[in-house]
C-alpha positions as CSV (number, residue, x, y, z in Angstrom):
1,X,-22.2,-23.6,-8.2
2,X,-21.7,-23.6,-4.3
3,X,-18.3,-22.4,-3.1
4,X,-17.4,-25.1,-1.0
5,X,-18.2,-27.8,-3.8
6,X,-16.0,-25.5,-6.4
7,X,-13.6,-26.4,-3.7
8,X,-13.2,-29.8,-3.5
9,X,-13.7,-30.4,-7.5
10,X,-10.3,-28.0,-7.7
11,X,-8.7,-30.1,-5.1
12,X,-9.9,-33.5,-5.7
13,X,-10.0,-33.6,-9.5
14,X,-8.0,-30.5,-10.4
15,X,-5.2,-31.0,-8.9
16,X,-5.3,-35.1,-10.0
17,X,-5.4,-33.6,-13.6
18,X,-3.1,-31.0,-12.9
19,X,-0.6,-34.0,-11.8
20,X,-1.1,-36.0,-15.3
21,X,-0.8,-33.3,-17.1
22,X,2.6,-32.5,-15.7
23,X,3.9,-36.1,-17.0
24,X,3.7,-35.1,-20.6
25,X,5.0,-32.3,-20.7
26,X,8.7,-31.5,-21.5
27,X,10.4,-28.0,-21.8
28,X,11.6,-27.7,-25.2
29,X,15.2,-26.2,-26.1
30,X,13.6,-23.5,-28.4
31,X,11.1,-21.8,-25.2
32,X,13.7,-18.7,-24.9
33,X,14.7,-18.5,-28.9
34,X,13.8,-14.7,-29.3
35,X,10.0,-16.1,-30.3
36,X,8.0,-12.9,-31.1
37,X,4.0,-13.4,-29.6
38,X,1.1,-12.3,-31.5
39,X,-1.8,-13.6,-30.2
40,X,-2.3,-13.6,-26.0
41,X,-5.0,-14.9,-23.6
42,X,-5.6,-13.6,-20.7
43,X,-7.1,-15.5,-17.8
44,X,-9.2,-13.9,-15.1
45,X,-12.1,-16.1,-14.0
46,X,-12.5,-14.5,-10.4
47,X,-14.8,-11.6,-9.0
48,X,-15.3,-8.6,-11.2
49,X,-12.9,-6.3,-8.8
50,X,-9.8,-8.5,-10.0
51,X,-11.1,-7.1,-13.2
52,X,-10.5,-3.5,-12.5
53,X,-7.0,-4.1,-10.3
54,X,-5.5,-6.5,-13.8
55,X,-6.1,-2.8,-16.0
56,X,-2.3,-2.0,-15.4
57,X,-1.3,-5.7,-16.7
58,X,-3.9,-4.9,-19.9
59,X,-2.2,-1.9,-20.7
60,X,2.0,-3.1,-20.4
61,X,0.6,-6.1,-22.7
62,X,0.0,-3.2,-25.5
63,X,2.6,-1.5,-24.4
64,X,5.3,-3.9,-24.5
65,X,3.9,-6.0,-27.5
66,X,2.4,-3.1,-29.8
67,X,0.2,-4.6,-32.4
68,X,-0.9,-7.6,-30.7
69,X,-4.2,-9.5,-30.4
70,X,-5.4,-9.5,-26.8
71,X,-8.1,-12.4,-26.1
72,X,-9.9,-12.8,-22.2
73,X,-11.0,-16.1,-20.8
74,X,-13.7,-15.0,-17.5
75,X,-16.5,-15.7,-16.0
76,X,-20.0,-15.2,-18.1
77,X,-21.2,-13.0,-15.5
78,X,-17.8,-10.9,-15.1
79,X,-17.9,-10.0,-18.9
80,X,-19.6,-6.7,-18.4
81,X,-17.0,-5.2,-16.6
82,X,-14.3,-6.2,-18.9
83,X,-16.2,-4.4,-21.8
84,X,-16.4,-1.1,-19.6
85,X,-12.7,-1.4,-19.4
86,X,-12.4,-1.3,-23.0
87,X,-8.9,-3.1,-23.1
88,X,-9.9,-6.0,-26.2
89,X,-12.7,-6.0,-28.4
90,X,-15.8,-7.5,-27.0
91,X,-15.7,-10.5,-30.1
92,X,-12.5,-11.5,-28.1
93,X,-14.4,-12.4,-25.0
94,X,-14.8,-15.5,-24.4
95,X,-16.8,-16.8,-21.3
96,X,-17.7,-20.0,-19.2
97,X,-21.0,-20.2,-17.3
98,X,-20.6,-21.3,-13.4
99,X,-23.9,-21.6,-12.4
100,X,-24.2,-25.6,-12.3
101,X,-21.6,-27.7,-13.0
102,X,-23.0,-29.4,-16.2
103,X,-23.1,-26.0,-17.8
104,X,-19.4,-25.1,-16.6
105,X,-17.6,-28.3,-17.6
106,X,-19.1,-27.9,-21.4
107,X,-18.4,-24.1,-21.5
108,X,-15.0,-25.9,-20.7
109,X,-15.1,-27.5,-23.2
110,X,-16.1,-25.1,-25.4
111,X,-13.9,-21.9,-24.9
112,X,-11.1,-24.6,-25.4
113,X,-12.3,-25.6,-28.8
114,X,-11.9,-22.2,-29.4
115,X,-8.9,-20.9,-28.0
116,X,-6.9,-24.1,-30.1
117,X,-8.7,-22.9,-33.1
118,X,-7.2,-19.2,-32.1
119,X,-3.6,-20.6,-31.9
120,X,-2.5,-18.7,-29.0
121,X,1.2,-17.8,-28.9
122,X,1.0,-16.7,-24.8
123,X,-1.8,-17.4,-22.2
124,X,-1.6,-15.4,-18.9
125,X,-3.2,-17.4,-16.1
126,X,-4.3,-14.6,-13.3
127,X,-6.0,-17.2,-11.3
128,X,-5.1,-18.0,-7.9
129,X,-7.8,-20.2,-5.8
130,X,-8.4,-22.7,-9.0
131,X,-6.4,-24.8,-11.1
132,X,-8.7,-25.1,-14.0
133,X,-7.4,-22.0,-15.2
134,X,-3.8,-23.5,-15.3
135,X,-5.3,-26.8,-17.0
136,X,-6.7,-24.2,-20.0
137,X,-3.7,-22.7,-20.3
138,X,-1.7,-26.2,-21.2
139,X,-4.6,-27.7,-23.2
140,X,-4.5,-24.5,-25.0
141,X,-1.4,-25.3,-27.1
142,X,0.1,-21.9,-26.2
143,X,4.1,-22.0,-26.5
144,X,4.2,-19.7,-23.6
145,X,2.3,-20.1,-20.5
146,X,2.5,-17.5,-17.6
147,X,1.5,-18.1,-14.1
148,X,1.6,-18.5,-10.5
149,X,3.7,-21.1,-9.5
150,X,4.9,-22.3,-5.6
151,X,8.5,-23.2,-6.1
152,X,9.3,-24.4,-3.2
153,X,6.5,-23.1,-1.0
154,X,3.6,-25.3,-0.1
155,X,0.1,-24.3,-2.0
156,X,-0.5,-22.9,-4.7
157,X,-0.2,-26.5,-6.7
158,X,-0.5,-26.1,-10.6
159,X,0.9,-28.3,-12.4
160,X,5.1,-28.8,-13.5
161,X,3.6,-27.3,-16.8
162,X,4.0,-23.4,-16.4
163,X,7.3,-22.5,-18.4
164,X,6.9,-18.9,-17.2
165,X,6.4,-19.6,-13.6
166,X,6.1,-16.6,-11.5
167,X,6.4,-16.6,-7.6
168,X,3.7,-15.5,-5.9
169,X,4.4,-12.9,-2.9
170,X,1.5,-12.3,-0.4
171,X,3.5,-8.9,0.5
172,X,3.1,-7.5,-2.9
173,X,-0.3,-5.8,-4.3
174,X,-1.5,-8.0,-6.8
175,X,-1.8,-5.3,-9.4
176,X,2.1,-5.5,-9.1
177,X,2.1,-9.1,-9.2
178,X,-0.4,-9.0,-12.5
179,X,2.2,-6.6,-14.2
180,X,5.0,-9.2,-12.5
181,X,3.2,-11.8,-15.1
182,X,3.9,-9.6,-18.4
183,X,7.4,-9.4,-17.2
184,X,8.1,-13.3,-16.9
185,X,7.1,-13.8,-20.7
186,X,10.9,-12.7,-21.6
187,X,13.0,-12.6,-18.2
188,X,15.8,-15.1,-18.1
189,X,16.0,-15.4,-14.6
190,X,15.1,-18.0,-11.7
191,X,12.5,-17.2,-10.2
192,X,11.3,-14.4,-12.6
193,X,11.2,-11.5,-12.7
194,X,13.7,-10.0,-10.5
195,X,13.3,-6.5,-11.0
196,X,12.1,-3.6,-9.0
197,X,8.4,-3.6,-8.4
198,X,7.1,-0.2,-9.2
199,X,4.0,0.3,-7.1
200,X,3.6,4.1,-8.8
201,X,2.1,3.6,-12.1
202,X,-0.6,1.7,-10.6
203,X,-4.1,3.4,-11.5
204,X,-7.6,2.5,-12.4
205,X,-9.0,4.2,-15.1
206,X,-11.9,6.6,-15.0
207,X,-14.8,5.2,-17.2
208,X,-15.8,8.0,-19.2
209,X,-20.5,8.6,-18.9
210,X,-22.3,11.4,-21.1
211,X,-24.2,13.9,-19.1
212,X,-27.7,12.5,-20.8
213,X,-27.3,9.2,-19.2
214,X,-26.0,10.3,-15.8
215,X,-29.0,13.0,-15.6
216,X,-31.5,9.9,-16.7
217,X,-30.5,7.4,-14.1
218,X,-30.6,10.8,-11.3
219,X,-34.3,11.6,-12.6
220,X,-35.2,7.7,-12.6
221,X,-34.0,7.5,-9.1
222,X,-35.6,10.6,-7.6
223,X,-38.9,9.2,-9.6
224,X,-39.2,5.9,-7.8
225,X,-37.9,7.3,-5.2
226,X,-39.6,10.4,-4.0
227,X,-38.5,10.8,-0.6
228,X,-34.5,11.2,-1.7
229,X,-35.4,14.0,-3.9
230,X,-33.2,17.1,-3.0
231,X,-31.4,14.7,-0.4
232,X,-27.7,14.0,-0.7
233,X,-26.8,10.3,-1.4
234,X,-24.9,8.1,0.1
235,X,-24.4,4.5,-0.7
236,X,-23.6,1.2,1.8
237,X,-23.2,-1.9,0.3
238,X,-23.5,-4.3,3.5
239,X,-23.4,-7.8,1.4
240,X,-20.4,-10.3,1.4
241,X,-20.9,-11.8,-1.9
242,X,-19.8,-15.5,-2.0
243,X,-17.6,-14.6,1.3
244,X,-19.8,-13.6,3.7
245,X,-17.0,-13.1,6.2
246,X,-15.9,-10.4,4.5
247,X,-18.9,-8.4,5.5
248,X,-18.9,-5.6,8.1
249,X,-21.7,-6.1,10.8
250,X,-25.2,-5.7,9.3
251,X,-26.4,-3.7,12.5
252,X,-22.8,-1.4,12.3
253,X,-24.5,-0.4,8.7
254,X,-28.0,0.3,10.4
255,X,-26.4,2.5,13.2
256,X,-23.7,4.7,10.9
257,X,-27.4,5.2,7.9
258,X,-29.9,5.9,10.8
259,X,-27.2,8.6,11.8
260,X,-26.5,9.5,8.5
261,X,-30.4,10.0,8.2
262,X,-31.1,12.6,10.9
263,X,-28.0,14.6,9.6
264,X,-30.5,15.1,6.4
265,X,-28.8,12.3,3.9
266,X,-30.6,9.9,2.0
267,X,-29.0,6.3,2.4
268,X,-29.2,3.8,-0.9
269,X,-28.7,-0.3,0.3
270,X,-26.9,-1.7,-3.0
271,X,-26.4,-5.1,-4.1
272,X,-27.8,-8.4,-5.6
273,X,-31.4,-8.9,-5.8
274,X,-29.7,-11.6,-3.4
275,X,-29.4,-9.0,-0.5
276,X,-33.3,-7.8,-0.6
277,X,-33.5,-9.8,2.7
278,X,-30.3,-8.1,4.0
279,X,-31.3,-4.6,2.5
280,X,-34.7,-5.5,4.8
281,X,-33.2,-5.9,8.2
282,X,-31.7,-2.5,7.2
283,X,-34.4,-0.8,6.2
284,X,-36.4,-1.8,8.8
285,X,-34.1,-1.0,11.6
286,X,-33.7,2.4,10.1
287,X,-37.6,3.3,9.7
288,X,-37.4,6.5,7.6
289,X,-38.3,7.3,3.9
290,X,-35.0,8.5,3.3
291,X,-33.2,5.1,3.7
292,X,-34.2,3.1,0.1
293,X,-33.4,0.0,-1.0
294,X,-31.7,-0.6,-4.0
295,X,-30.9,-4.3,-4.7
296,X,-31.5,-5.7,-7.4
297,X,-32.2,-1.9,-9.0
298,X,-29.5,-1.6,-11.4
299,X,-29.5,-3.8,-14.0
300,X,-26.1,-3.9,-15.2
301,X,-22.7,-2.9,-13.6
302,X,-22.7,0.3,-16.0
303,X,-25.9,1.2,-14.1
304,X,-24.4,0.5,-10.4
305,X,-21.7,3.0,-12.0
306,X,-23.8,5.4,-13.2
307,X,-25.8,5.6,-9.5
308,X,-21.5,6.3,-8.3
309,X,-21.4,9.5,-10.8
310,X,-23.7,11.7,-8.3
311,X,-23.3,9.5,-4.8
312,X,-21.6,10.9,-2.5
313,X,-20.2,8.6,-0.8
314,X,-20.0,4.7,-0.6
315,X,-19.3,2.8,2.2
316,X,-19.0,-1.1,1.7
317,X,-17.2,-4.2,2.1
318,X,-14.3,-5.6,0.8
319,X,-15.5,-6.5,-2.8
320,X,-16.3,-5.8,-6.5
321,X,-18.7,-2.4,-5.4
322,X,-15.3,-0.9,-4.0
323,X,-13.4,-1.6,-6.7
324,X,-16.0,-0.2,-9.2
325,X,-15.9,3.0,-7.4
326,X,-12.3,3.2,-8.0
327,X,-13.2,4.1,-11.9
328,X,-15.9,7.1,-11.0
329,X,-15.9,10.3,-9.0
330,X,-17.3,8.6,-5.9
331,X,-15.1,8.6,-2.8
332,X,-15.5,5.2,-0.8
333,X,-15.0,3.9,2.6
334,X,-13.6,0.3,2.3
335,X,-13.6,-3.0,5.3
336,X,-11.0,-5.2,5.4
337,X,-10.1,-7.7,7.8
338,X,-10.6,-11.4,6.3
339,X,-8.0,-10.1,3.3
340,X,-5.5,-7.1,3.4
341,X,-5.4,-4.1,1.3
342,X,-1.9,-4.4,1.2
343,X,-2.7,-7.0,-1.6
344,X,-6.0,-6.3,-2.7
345,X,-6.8,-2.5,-1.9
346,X,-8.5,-0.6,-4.5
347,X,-5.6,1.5,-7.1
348,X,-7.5,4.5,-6.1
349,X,-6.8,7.9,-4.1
350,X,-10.0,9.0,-2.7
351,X,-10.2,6.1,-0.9
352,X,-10.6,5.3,3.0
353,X,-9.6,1.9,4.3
354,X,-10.3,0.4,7.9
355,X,-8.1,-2.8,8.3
356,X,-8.0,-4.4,11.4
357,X,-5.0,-6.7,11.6
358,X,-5.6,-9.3,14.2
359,X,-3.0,-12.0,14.6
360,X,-4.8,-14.3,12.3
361,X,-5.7,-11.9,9.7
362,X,-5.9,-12.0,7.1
363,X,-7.5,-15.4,6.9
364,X,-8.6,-15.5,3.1
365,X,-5.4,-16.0,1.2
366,X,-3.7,-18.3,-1.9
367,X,-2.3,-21.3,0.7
368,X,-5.9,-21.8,1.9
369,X,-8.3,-21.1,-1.3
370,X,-9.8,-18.4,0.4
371,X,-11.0,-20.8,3.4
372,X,-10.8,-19.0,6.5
373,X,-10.3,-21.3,9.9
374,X,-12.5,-18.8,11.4
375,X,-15.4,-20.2,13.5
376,X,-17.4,-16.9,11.8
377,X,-16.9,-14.9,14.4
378,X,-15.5,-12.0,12.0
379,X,-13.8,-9.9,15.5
380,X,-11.4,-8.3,12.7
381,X,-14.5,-6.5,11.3
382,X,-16.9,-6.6,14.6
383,X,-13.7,-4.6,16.3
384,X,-14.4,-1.6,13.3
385,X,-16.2,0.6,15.6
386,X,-19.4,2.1,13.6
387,X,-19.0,5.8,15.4
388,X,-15.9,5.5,14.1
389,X,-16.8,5.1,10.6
390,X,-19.4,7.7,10.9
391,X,-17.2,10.6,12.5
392,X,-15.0,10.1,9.3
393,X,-18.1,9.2,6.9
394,X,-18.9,12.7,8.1
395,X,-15.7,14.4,7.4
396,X,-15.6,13.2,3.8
397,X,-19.1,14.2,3.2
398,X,-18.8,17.7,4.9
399,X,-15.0,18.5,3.4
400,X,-12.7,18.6,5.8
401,X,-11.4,15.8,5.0
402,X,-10.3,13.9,1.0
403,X,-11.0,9.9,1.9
404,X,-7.5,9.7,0.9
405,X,-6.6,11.7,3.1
């Protein structure tokens, strides 16, 4: 479905429903009786990177409720990267379709069926920019639902249904504010959660390849692609995804590969088959052998991940590629500007962040569903000087220099 018309569904219709939900329901006396969950849902419909940042939630769940059944509710498309995480069984996944609308509203439809046959005792609602997510959660017939919630700040409408409501704080990193979540299912207080946050234990996992399947995707790579072969790689990924403002300059990319090239690396253009016409522009500004374009190549997110074992380096935009890197070997060179790291950096020490905090960044937050008032005019990211990027691109690669460092 088109972004903008995901938009005004959620705020026409979803938040209507939201609204009529909240007039049925009423708190009942027995919500804080000592009730001991067994069964939670967890959901997570947004971009595959939230994915990777909610691991620390995953893992307090078990921790703090040993012996539980763990259930996730995400996009078809996202469901890959939840396996690779390995935090449920992949028979607990259960998925909606967004590519048309007809097909979303009866995989609706569908995954609620389900959940009510499940009887879930908790649902976790991770969303954000939607509120079907929050009308799941009360349709599911869980006793507890977790969420987001605006008090008394403007956005951020749910519904009055939440009976774990959990304020949301753009200061925080929302791997804290995931975890915050967990916390709210027993905390007594108003709001909840009113402990210290504790940004240290905080890390993505590393995801865990054999040798034989790394050393086929190196040898399938150097195959249909000869003129890499003996070349170091390094990887750009210059798309924006469904957020195009999010996206460095296209000709910043051409300038830092095309230098990268005549220092002797090979460059790899990653992404969607989507990007082919971006990947394109690059290659054809860049002219040489050694710049090769691989969108659309890998197949799966495992393979994307597999190409990260023996890069090295990536340099990309904010978005899922950055946050995949953050579970490999690769160090990675992120662009932010539209959104901050502060909230959404990658849980990752070998990576390198340029954030350029203009007045009215970042744009892309919870009060505004992620739509900027920018004209397009991205200066946050056109202001990210490429020589820049390159002079420490080329530190990393020549080691004098961690890209956490």
């Amino acid at each position: 479905m088109n972004i903008g018309f995901q938009r005004k569904i959620d705020r026409y219709i979803g938040a209507m429903i939201c609204r009529i939900l909240s007039l049925f329901y009423r708190q009942s006396r027995d919500e804080d009786d000592g009730f001991q969950p067994k069964k939670f849902l967890v959901i997570l419909l947004s971009e595959m990177g939230s994915l990777v940042l909610a691991y620390p939630m995953f893992q307090q769940i078990k921790k703090r409720y040993p012996g539980a059944e763990l259930y996730g509710l995400l996009f078809d498309k996202n469901k890959e990267m939840l396996t690779l995480l390995d935090v449920t069984p992949e028979k607990n996944i259960l998925t909606i379709r967004d590519a048309t609308f007809g097909a979303f509203a009866m995989d609706c439809l569908r995954a609620l069926n389900q959940i009510r046959k499940l009887k879930i005792d908790v649902v976790i609602d991770c969303e954000l920019f939607a509120r079907i997510s929050s009308i799941v959660s009360f349709l599911s017939g869980a006793r507890i639902r977790v969420g987001f919630h605006p008090h008394t700040q403007e956005g951020l409408y749910r519904g009055a249904f939440i009976n774990r409501p959990v304020l949301f704080n753009p200061y925080h990193h929302i791997s804290q504010q995931f975890l915050n979540l967990v916390s709210a299912i027993a905390s007594v207080s108003t709001p909840k959660v009113k402990q210290p946050a504790r940004r240290n234990n905080l890390k993505a996992p590393a995801i865990e390849f054999t040798k034989p399947e790394i050393d086929a995707m190196q040898a399938r790579l150097q195959t249909d692609f000869r003129a890499i072969d003996s070349k170091k790689l390094i990887l750009i990924y210059p798309g924006g995804g469904i957020l195009p403002i999010r996206a460095w300059p296209r000709h910043y990319y051409s300038l830092v590969a095309g230098e990268l090239i005549k220092k002797g690396y090979a460059v790899g253009i990653v992404g969607l088959a989507t990007d082919k016409q971006l990947a394109a522009a690059i290659l054809s500004d860049c002219n040489h052998p050694a710049c090769i374009d691989l969108t659309g190549y890998t197949r799966t997110v495992r393979e994307l991940m597999l190409i990260f074992q023996f890069a090295k380096l990536l340099i990309t935009n904010d978005g899922g590629p950055g946050q995949f890197a953050a579970l490999t070997p690769v160090p990675t060179i992120i662009f932010y500007g539209p959104e901050t790291p502060d909230l959404y950096g990658p849980v990752d020490d070998k990576v390198m962040l340029f954030y350029n905090p203009l007045p009215c960044s970042p744009c892309l937050t919870a009060y505004n569903h992620r739509n900027s008032p920018c004209d397009g005019d991205n200066l946050c990211l056109k202001q990210i000087p490429p020589q820049q990027v390159l002079e420490n691109a080329l530190q990393i690669l020549e080691g004098g220099r961690s890209a956490g460092g």
